[in-house]
N, C-alpha and C positions, 0 to 999 in steps of 0.2 A: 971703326972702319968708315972711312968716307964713301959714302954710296954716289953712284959715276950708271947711267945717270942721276942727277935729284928729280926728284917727281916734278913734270910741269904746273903744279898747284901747288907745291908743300907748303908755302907760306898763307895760300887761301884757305886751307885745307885743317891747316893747323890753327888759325884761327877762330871757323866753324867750330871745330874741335873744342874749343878755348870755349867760345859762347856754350854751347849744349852743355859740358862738362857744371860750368858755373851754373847756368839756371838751373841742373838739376840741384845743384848746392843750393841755390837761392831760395827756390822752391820751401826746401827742409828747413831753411833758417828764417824763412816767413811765418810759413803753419808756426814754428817752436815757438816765435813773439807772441803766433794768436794763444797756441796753448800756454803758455804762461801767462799770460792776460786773462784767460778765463778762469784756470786754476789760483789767481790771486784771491784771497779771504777766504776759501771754502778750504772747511776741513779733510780730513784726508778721506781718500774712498771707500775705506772699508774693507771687508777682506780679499776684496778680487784678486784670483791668480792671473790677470790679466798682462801685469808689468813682467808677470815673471816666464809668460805665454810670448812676450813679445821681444824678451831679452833673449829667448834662447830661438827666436827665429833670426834673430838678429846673428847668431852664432853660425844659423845653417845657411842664411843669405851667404856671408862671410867665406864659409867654404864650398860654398854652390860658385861664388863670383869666381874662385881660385879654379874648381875646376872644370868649369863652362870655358874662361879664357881661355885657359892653356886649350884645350879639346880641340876649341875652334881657331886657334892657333893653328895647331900642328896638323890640323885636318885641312885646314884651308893651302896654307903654306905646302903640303903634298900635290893640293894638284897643280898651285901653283909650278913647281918644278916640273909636274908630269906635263903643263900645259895644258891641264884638261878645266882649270877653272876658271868660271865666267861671271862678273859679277851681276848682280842684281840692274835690270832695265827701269830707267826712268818714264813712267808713263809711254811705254811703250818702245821710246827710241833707246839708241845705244849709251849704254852710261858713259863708256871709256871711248876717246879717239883710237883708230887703227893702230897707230904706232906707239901704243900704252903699251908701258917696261915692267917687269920685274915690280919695281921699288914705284911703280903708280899701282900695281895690285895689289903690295901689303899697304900701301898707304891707308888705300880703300879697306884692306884688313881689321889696319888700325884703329882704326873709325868705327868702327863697326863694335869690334870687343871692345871700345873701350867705352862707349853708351852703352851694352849690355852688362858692361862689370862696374858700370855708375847706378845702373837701372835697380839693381836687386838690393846692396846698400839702401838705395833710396827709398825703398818701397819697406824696407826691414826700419827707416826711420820713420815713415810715417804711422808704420805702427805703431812704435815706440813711443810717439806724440800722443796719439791716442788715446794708448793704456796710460800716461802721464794724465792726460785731460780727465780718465776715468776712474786711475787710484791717487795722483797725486805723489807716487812716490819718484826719488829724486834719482832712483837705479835707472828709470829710463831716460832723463834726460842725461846724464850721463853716457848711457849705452848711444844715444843719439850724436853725440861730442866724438864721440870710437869714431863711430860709422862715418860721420862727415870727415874725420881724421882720413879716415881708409879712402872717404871718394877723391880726398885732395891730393894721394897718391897717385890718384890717374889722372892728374890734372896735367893736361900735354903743354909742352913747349915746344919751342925748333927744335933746340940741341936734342932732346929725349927722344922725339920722334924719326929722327934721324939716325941716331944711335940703336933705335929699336931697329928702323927696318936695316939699318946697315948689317945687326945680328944677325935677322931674319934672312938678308941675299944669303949670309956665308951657308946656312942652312941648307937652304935651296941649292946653291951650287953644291952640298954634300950629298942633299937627297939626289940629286939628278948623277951624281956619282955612283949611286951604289945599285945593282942589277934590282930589278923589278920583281 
């Protein structure tokens, strides 16, 4: 659905998006060179249940990321329709101009879920680095390859973010359809 208005930023917006999304990627794929670097010539860890501590956090990040987004999705997008949502104040002043639409507050939505469904991946890969750096086995770096797979899924574009919230209006207009 073509979203009418486009959000007065979507192309600045989507780019911010673009940078945070990658550094959190970069970030995981720094530490990984350093951990592999360090873990070079040293024998393996030993029996730590460490990698296997940090593989199955890696599973609960995974299903925390699925239902943190959708939650604050569907919660935020309600008051949207209600008109009762306001977003977060920058240093005091107003974040949005007066005449911000529909589709500039899920943008801002956007944005939002989609550094917290990068954040917990990422933090589920650093540990993964970690328990690598401290048993040596190769399940976590592997499980760290998943996860950076999973974050390159929220990696925005134009078309997607546009497509997102074009979802998101029809929504809105359903929820503002149906009695309170």
């Amino acid at each position: 659905m073509p979203i009418d208005p486009v959000p007065q930023r979507l192309d600045q917006q989507v780019r911010v998006l673009q940078i945070i999304v990658g550094a959190l990627m970069f970030g995981v794929i720094s530490f990984g060179v350093v951990a592999i670097v360090i873990r070079i010539g040293k024998q393996g860890g030993g029996d730590s249940p460490v990698w296997m501590i940090a593989g199955g956090f890696a599973v609960m990040m995974l299903i925390a990321r699925q239902i943190v987004g959708v939650s604050m999705v569907n919660g935020i997008r309600r008051q949207i329709a209600k008109g009762t949502w306001q977003p977060p104040t920058k240093g005091g002043g107003p974040a949005f101009p007066a005449d911000a639409t529909d589709a500039d507050r899920l943008l801002s939505l956007l944005q939002t879920v989609t550094i917290v469904q990068c954040a917990l991946p990422e933090g589920a890969a650093f540990f993964n680095l970690i328990a690598y750096i401290m048993s040596g086995h190769l399940a976590s770096l592997a499980t760290v390859a998943v996860l950076l797979l999973w974050m390159s899924s929220s990696f925005p574009t134009r078309d997607r973010v546009v497509n997102w919230i074009g979802r998101q209006l029809e929504l809105v207009e359903l929820e503002r359809g149906q009695p309170s």
